[in-house]
SEDO-878050 format. One record per residue (C-alpha): residue number from 1; residue in three letters; x, y, z. Coordinates in steps of 0.02 Angstrom, whole numbers, plus 50000, padded with zeros to 5 digits. Example, Ala and Ser with C-alpha at 12.3 -4.5 7.8 and 13.67 -1.06 7.14 Angstrom:
+------+------+-------+-------+-------+
! resi ! resn !    px !    py !    pz !
+------+------+-------+-------+-------+
!    1 !  ALA ! 50615 ! 49775 ! 50390 !
!    2 !  SER ! 50684 ! 49947 ! 50357 !
+------+------+-------+-------+-------+
REM end
This chain:
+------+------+-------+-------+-------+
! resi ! resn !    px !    py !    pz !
+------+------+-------+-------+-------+
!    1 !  UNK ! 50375 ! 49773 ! 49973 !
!    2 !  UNK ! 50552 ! 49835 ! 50000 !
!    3 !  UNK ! 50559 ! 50021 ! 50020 !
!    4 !  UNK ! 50740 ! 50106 ! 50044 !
!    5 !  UNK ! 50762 ! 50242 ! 50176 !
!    6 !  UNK ! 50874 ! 50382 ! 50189 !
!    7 !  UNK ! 51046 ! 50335 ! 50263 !
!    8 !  UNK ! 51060 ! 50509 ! 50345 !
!    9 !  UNK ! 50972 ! 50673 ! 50282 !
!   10 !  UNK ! 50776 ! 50622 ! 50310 !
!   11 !  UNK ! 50750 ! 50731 ! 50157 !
!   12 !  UNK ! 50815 ! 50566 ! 50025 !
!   13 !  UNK ! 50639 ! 50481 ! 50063 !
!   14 !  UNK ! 50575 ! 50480 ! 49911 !
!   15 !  UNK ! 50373 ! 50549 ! 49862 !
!   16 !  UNK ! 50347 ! 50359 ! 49810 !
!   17 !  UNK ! 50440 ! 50271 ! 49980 !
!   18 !  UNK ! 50298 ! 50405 ! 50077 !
!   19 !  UNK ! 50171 ! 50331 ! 49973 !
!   20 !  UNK ! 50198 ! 50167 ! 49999 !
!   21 !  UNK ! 50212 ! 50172 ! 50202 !
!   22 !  UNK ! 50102 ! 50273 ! 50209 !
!   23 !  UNK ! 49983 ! 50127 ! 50132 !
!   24 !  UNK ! 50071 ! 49973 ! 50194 !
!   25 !  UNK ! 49973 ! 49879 ! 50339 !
!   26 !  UNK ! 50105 ! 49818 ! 50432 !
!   27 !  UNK ! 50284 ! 49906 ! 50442 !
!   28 !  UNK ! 50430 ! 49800 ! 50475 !
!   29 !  UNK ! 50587 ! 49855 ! 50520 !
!   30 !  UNK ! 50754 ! 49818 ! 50616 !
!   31 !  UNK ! 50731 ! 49975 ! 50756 !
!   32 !  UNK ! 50542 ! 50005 ! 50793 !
!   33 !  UNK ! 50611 ! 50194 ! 50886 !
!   34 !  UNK ! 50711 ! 50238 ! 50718 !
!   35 !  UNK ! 50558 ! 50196 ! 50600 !
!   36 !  UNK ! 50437 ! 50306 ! 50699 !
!   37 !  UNK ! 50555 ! 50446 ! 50689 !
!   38 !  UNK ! 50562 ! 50427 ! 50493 !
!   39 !  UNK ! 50369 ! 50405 ! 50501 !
!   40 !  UNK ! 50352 ! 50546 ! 50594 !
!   41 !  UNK ! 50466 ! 50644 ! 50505 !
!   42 !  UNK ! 50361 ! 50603 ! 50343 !
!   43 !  UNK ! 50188 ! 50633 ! 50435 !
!   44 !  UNK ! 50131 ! 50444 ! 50435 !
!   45 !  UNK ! 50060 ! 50403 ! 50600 !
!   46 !  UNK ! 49945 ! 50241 ! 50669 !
!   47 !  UNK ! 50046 ! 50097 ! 50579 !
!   48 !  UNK ! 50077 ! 49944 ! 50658 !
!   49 !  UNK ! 50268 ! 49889 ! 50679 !
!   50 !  UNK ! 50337 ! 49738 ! 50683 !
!   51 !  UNK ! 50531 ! 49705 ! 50720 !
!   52 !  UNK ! 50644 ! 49607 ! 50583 !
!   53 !  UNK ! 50817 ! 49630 ! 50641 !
!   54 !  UNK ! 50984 ! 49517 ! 50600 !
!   55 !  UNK ! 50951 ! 49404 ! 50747 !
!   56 !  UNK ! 50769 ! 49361 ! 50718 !
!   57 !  UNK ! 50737 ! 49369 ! 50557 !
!   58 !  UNK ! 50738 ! 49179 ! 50511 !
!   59 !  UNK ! 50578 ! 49182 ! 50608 !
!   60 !  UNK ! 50517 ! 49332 ! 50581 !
!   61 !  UNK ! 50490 ! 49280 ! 50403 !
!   62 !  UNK ! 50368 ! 49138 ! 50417 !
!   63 !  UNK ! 50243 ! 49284 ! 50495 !
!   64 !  UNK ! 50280 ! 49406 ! 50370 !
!   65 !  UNK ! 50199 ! 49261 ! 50254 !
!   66 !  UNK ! 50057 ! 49238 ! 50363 !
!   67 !  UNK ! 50022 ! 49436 ! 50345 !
!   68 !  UNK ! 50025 ! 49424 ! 50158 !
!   69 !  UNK ! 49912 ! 49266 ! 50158 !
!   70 !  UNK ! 49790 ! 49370 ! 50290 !
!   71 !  UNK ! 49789 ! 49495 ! 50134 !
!   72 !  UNK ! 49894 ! 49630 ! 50229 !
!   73 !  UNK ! 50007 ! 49731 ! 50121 !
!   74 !  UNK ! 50177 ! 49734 ! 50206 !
!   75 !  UNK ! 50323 ! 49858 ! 50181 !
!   76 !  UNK ! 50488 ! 49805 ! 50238 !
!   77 !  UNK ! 50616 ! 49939 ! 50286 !
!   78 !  UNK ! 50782 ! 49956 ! 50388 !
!   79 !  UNK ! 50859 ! 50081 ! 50497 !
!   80 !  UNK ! 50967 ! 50164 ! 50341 !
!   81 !  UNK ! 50996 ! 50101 ! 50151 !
!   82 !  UNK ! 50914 ! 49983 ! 50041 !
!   83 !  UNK ! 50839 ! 49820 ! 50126 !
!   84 !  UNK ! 50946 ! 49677 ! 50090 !
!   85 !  UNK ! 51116 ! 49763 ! 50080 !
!   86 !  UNK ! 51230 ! 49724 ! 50213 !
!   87 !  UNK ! 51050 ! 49735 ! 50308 !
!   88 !  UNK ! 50912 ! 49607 ! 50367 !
!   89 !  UNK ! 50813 ! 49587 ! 50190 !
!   90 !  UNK ! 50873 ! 49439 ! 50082 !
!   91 !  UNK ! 50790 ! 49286 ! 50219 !
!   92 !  UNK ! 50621 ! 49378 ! 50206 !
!   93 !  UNK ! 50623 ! 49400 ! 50024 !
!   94 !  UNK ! 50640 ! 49191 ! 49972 !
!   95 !  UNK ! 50539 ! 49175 ! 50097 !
!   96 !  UNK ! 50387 ! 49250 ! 50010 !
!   97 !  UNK ! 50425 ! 49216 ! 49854 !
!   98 !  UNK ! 50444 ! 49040 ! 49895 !
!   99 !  UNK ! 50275 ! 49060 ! 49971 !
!  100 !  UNK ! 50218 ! 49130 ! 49781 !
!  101 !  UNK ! 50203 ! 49312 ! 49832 !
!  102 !  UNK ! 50259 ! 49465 ! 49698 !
!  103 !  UNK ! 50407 ! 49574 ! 49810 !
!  104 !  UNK ! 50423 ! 49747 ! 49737 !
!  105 !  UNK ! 50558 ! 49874 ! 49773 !
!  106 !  UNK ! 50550 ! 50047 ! 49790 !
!  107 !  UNK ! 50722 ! 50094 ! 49754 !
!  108 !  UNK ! 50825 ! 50227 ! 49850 !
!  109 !  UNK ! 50988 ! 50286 ! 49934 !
!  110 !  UNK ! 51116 ! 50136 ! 49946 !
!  111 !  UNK ! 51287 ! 50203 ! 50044 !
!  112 !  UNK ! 51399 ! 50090 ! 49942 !
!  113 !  UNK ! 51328 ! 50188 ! 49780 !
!  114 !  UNK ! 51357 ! 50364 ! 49851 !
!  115 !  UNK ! 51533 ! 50327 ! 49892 !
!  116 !  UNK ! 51586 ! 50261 ! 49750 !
!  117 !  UNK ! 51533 ! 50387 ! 49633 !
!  118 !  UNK ! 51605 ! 50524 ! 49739 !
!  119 !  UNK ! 51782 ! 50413 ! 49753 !
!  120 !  UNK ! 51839 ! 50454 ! 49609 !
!  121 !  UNK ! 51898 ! 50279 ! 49566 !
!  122 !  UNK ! 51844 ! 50161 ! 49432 !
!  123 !  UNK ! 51658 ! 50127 ! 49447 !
!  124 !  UNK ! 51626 ! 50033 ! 49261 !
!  125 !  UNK ! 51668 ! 49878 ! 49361 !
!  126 !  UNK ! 51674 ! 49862 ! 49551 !
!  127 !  UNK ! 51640 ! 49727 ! 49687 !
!  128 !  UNK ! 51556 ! 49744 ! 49838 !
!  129 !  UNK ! 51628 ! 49668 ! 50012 !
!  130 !  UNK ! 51512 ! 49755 ! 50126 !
!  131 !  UNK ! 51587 ! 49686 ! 50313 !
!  132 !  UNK ! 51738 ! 49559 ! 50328 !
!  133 !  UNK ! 51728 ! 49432 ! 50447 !
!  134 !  UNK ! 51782 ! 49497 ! 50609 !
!  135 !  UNK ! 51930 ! 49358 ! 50657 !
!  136 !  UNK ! 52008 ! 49197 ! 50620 !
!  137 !  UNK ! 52050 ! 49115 ! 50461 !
!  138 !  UNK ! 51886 ! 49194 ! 50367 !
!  139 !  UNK ! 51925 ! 49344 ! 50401 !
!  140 !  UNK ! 52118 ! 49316 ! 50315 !
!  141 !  UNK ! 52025 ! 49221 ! 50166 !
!  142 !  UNK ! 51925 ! 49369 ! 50137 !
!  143 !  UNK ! 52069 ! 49491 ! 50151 !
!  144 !  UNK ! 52177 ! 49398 ! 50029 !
!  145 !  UNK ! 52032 ! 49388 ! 49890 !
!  146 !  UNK ! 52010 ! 49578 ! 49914 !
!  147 !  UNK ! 52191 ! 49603 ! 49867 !
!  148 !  UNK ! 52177 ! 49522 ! 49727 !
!  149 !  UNK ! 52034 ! 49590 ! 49662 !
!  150 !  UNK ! 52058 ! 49675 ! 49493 !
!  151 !  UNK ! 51877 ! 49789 ! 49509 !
!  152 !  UNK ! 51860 ! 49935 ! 49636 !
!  153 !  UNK ! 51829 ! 49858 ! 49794 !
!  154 !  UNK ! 51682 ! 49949 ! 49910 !
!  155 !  UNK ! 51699 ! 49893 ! 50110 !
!  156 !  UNK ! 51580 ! 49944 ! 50245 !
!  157 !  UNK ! 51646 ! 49954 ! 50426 !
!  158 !  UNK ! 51605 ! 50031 ! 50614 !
!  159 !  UNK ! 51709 ! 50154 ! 50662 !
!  160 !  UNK ! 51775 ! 50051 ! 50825 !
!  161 !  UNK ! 51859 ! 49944 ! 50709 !
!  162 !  UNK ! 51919 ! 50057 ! 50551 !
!  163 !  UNK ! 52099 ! 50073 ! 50617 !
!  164 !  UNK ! 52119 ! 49856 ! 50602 !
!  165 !  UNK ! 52025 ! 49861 ! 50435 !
!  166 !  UNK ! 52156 ! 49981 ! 50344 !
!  167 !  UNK ! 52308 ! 49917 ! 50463 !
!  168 !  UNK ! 52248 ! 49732 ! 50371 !
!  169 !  UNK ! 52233 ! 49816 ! 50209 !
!  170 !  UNK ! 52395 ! 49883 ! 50233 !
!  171 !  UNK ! 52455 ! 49713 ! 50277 !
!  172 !  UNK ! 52375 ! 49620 ! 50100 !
!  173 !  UNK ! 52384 ! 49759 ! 49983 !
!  174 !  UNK ! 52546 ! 49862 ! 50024 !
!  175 !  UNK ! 52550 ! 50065 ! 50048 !
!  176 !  UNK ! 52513 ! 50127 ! 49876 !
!  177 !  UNK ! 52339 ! 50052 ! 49835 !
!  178 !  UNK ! 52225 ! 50202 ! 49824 !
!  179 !  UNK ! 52090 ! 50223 ! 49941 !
!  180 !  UNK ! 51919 ! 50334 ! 49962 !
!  181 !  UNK ! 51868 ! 50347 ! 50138 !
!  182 !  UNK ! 51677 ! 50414 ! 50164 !
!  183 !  UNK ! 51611 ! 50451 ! 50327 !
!  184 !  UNK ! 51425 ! 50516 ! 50398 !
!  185 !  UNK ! 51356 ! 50509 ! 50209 !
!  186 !  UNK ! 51215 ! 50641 ! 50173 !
!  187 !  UNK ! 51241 ! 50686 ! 50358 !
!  188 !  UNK ! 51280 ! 50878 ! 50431 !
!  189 !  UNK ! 51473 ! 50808 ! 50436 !
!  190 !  UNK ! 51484 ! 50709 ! 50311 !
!  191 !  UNK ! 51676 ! 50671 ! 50249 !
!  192 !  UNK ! 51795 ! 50584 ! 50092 !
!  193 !  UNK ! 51970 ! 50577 ! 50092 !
!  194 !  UNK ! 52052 ! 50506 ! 49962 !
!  195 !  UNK ! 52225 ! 50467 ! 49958 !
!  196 !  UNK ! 52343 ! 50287 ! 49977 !
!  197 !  UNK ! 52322 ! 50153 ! 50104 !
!  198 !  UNK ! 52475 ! 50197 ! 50180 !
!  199 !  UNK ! 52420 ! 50385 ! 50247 !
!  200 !  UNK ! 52243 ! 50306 ! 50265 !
!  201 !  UNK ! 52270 ! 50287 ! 50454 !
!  202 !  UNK ! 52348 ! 50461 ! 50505 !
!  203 !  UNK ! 52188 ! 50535 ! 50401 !
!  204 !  UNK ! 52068 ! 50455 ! 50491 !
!  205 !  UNK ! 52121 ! 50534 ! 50654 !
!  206 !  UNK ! 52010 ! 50453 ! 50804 !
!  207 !  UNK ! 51840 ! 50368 ! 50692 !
!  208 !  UNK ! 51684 ! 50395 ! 50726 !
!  209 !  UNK ! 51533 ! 50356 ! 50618 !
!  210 !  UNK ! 51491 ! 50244 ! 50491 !
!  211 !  UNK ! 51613 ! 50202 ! 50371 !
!  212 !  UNK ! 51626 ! 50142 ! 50187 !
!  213 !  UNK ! 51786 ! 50121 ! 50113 !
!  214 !  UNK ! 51806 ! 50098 ! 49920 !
!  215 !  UNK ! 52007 ! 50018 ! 49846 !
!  216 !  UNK ! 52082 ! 50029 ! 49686 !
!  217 !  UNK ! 52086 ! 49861 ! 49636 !
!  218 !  UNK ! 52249 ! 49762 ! 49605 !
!  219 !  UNK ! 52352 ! 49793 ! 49453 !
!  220 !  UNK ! 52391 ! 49643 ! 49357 !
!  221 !  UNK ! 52570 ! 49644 ! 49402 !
!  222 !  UNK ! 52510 ! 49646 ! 49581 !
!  223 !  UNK ! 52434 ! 49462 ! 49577 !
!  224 !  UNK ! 52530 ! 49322 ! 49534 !
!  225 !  UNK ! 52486 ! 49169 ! 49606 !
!  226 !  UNK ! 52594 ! 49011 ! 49625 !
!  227 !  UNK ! 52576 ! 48849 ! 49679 !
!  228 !  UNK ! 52576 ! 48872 ! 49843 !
!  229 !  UNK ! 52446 ! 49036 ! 49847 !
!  230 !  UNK ! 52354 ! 48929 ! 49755 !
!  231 !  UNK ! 52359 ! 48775 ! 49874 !
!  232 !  UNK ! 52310 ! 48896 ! 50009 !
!  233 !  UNK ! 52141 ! 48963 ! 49963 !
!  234 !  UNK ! 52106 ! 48770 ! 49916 !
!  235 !  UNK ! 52141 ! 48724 ! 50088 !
!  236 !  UNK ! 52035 ! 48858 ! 50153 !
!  237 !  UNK ! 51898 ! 48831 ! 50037 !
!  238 !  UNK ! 51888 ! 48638 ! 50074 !
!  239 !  UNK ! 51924 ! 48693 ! 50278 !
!  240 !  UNK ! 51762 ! 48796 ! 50252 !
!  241 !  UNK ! 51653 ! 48641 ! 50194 !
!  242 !  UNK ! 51647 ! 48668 ! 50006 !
!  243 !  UNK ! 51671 ! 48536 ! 49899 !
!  244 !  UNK ! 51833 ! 48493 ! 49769 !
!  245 !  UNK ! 51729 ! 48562 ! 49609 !
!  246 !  UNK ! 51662 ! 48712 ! 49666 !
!  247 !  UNK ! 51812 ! 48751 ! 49756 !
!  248 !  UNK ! 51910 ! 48738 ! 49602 !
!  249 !  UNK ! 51812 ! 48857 ! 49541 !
!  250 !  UNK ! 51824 ! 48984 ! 49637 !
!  251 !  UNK ! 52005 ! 48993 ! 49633 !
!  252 !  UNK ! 52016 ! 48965 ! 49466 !
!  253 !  UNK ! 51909 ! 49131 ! 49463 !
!  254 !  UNK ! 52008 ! 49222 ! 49592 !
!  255 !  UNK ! 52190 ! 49184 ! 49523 !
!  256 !  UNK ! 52164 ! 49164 ! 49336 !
!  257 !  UNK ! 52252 ! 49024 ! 49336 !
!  258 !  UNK ! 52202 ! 48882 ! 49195 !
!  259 !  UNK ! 52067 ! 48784 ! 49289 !
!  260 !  UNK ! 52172 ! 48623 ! 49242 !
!  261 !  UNK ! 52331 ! 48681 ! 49342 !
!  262 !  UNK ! 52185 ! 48712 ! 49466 !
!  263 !  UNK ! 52126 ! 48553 ! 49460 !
!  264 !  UNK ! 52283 ! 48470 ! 49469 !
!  265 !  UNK ! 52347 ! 48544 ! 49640 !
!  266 !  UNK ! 52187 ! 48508 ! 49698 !
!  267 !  UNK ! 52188 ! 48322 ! 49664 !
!  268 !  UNK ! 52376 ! 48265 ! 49652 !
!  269 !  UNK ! 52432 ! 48371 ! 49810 !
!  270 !  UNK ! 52256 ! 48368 ! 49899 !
+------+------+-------+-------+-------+
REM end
């Protein structure tokens, strides 16, 4: 099972999340030291732990499928959030239900959630980014989708690299977007500022903690694509591997254009 843990104030763990540690066989989890703390702090003691972290859980998975064939309930938890979110998860999940085992979730705080409500910005309809790519041409794909993007836009990033996230934004999206800022959620310090992109930076002062970052999304006098915009994520859709279809697609999704026009820069001018 998935069980969500607090993403600051120990108190968010939820009677059922206690519950269902508290009878899980097996424990795993990205930080073995941060997990015994929450156990601890929830009075669960004896529990074996297992670590499933970003750069091992491709193979952790297989013997999280061996515990389940053993007959060994196992929870799955990581250091803050909602398993799965911008956090190890996903891999382990179609990994056991590709093995035929039931995955349940016991649902809880998710940091993208929390700052968007308290944003103030459209929430009907919103997309979530979590992290850009950190460099290159990826990173400059991603960037230019985001400004283009007609829902709210929620971002996560680490607080070493907040002031090149909003000097990008900056760069794709102009001054006036509007932008929520959260910092430290459900922590002793925790912080929003709202205002536009283009005071973002002298608000931030020096960052620390973890950040999520939620954008007005683009007007629709903002995006206007031509040709050439157009040609462009092509390119970089193709450059990436993806083939002619599906990357006509997605910029026929991204720009609005008529998937024909699409389809036509992508074949006559390839």
């Amino acid at each position: 099972m998935l069980v969500a843990t607090p993403i600051g104030n120990l108190d968010d763990l939820s009677p059922r999340a206690v519950t269902a540690l508290r009878e899980a066989d097996v424990i795993a989890c990205e930080d073995t030291r941060h997990t015994r703390k929450l156990l601890s702090h929830a009075g669960i003691t004896g529990h074996r732990l297992i670590a499933v972290h970003e750069h091992n859980e491709h193979d952790a998975a297989p013997g999280i499928v061996g515990l389940l064939a053993a007959g060994h309930t196992v929870a799955l938890v990581t250091d803050a959030g909602t398993p799965g979110i911008s956090d190890p998860g996903a891999r382990v999940v179609a990994a056991v239900t590709a093995a035929g085992y039931d995955v349940e979730c016991i649902p809880g705080p998710a940091a993208l959630i929390v700052a968007l409500v308290v944003s103030g910005l459209p929430s009907d309809r919103f997309c979530f980014e979590g992290f850009l790519p950190r460099r290159g041409s990826l990173r400059q794909q991603r960037l230019t989708e985001v400004a283009a993007e007609r829902r709210t836009v929620v971002l996560y990033e680490a607080p070493h690299r907040m002031i090149e996230l909003v000097d990008d934004l900056v760069g794709v999206c102009g001054t006036e977007r509007l932008v929520s800022v959260s910092r430290e959620l459900t922590k002793r310090f925790e912080q929003t500022w709202r205002g536009s992109l283009g005071s973002a930076i002298e608000a931030l002062g020096e960052p620390r903690g973890e950040y999520v970052v939620v954008m007005e999304g683009a007007s629709k006098l903002e995006v206007i694509w031509g040709d050439d915009d157009v040609l462009e994520r092509l390119a970089a859709h193709k450059g990436a591997g993806v083939s002619t279809r599906d990357a006509v697609d997605a910029v026929t999704a991204l720009t609005g254009r008529p998937r024909r026009e699409v389809y036509a820069l992508a074949t006559v001018r390839p």
